[in-house]
C-alpha positions in Angstrom: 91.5 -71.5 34.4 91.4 -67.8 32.8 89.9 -65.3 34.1 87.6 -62.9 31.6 88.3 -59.3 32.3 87.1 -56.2 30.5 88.8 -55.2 27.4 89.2 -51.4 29.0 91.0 -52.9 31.8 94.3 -53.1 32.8 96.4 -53.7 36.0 98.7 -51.5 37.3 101.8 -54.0 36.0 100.7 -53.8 32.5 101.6 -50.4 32.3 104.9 -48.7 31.1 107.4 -47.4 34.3 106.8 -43.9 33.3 103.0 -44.0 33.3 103.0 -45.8 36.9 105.5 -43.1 38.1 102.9 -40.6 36.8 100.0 -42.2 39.1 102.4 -42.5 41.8 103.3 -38.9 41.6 99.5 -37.9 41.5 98.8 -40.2 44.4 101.5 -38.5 46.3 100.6 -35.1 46.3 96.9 -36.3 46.7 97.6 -37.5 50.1 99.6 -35.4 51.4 97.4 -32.6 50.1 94.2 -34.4 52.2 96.0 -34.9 54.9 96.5 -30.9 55.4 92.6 -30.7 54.4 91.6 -32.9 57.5 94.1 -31.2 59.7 92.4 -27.6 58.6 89.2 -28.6 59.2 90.2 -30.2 62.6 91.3 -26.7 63.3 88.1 -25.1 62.0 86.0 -26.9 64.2 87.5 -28.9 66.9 86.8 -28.0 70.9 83.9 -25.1 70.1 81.7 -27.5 72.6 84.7 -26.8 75.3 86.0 -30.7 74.9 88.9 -31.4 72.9 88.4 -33.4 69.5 86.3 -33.0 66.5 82.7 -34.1 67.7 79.0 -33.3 66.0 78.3 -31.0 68.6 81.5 -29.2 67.3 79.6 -29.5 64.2 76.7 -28.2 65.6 77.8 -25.2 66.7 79.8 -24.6 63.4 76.4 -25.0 61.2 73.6 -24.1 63.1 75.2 -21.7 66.0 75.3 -22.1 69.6 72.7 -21.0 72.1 74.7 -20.2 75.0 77.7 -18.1 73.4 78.6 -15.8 71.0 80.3 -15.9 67.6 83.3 -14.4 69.9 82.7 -16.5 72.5 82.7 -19.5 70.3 85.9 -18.6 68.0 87.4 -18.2 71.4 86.4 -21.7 72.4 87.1 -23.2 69.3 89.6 -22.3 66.4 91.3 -19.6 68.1 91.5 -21.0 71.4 95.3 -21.5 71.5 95.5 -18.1 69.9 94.3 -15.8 73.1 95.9 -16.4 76.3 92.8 -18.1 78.7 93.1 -15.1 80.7 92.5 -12.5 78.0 89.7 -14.5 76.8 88.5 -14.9 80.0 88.7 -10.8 80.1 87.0 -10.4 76.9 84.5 -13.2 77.5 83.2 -11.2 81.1 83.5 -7.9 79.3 80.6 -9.9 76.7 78.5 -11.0 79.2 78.8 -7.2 81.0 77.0 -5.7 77.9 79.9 -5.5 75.6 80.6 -1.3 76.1 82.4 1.0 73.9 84.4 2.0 77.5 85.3 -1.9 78.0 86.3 -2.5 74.5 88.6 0.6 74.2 90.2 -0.1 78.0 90.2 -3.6 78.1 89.2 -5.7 74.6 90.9 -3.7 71.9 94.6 -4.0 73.3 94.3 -7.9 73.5 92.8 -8.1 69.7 96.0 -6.0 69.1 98.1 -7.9 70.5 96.8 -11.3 69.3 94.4 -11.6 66.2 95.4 -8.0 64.5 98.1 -9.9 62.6 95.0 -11.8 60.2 92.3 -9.8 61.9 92.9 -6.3 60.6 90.2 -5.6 57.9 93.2 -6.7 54.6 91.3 -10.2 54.1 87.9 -9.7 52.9 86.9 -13.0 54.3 88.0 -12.7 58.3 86.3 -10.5 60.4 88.1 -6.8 61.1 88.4 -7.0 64.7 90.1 -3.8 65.1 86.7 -2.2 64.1 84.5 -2.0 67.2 81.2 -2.2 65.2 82.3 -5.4 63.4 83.1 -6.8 67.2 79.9 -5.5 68.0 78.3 -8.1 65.5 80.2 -10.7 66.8 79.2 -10.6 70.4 75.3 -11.1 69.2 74.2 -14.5 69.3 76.3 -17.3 67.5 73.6 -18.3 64.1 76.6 -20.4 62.8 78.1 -19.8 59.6 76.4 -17.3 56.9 74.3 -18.8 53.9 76.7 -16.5 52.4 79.4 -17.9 53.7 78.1 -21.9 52.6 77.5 -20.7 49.5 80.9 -19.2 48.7 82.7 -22.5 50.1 80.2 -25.4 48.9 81.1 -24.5 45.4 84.6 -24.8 45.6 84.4 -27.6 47.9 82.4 -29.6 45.0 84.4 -28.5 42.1 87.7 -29.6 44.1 86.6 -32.8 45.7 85.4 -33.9 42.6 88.5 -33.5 41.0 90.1 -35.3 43.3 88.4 -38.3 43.7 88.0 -38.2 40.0 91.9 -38.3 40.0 91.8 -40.9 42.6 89.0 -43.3 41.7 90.9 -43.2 38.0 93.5 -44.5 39.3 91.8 -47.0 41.8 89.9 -48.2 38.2 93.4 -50.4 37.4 93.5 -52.1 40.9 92.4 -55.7 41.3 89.2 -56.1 43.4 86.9 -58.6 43.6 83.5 -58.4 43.8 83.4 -55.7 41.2 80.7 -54.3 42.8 83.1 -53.6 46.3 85.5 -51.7 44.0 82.2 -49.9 42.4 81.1 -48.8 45.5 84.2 -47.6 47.2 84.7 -45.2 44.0 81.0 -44.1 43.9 81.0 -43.3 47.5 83.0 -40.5 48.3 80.9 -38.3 45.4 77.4 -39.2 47.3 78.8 -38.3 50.2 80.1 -34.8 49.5 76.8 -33.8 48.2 75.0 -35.5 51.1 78.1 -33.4 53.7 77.5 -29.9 51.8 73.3 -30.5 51.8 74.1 -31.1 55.6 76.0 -28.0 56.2 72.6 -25.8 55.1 70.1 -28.5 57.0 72.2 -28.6 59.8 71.0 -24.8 60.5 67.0 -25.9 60.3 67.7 -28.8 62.5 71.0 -30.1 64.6 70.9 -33.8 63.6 71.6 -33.2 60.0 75.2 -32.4 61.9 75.5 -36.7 61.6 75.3 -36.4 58.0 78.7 -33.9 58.2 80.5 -36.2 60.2 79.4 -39.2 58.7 79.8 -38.1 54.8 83.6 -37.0 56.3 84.3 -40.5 57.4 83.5 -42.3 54.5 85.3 -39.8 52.3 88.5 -40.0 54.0 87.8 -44.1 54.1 87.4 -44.4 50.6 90.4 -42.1 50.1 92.6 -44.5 52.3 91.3 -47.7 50.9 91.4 -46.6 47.3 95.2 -45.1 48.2 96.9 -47.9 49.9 95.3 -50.5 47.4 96.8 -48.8 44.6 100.2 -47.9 45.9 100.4 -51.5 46.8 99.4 -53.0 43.7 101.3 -50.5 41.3 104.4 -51.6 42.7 104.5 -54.8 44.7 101.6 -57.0 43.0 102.0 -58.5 39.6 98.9 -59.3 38.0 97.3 -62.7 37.9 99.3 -64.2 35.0 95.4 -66.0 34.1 94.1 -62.7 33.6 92.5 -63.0 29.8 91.1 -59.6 28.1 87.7 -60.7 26.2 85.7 -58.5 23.6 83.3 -57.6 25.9 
């Protein structure tokens, strides 16, 4: 019994060696390339609640701000927690909480910045805060409002210009496997685009109201989902699965 199959399709197998090493290649640097995207943002955003691992409330506080600390207080506490010895933070976090003085900061703050963050932190990268400049610390001891509109608008367009790429790249790719029902393999390729416009919408609600922070974590899990599924199934069936020898192109 054949099988009718789109004339636009065909499997992996039916392909040339050179044009499978070519997906393979692409696939390759794809994943490994993701993998150092999930690890940065587990960097980015993990602990800043106080507990280890990525949670919303990490989230939270990323997007929207945190109540109880400051920006400082919060970098600290999250991203550059294993960058500032827990005593020095400890020093800088009481010198906060004191009423942040020009005395305190020139005795007590500024030589641990040295010491520690000066190396990124010195005013040379536009985007990174120049915390050898006591009026830039200053700002970052006032309340923590999250990240800047600025800020989500710089990143949310290259986020969408380079996640669509790659799950363009991908879902290509993923267009040769053999699924059944169609509409499975339909919907694990359309999925990761909704969700990156639902996860960068998030990052703005998230500052009007903390639940949108679910939509962020939630969009993030079924992008990197769909990336695994759409991954493994095509490395596996490019080289270890011949297709169906009942598989008939009609004119369809």
């Amino acid at each position: 019994m054949s099988t009718n199959v789109h004339r636009l399709y065909f499997h992996y197998s039916e392909y040339p060696p050179s044009m499978r090493v070519l997906f393979t290649g692409a696939l390759l640097v794809l994943g490994i390339a993701y993998m150092f995207a999930m690890v940065q943002t587990y960097i980015s955003h993990a602990a800043r609640d106080g507990s280890p691992g990525l949670s919303v409330q990490d989230l939270i506080i990323a997007y929207s701000g945190s109540k109880e600390d400051s920006r400082l207080e919060s970098a600290l506490k999250g991203p550059m927690i294993d960058m500032v010895d827990p005593a020095d933070a400890a020093r800088i976090t009481l010198w906060i909480h004191d009423g942040a003085s020009r005395e305190g900061y020139d005795e007590t703050v500024q030589p641990i910045l040295e010491n520690n963050c000066a190396s990124c932190h010195d005013g040379s990268n536009p985007h990174l805060p120049n915390l050898t400049d006591y009026n830039v610390v200053q700002d970052l001891v006032a309340v923590d409002t999250g990240v800047s509109i600025y800020t989500l608008v710089r990143v949310s367009h290259i986020h969408l210009f380079g996640i669509t790429f790659i799950f363009f790249i991908m879902g290509f790719i993923f267009t040769h496997a053999l699924i059944k029902p169609i509409w499975l393999k339909c919907l694990v390729t359309g999925i990761p685009f909704l969700a990156i416009i639902l996860d960068i919408g998030s990052w703005y609600l998230t500052k009007i109201h903390p639940g949108f922070a679910w939509v962020v974590y939630i969009g993030g899990i079924c992008m990197a989902f769909s990336f695994a599924f759409m991954w493994i199934t095509s490395m596996y069936q490019m080289w270890f699965m011949r297709a169906p020898e009942d598989l008939v192109r009609n004119a369809d």
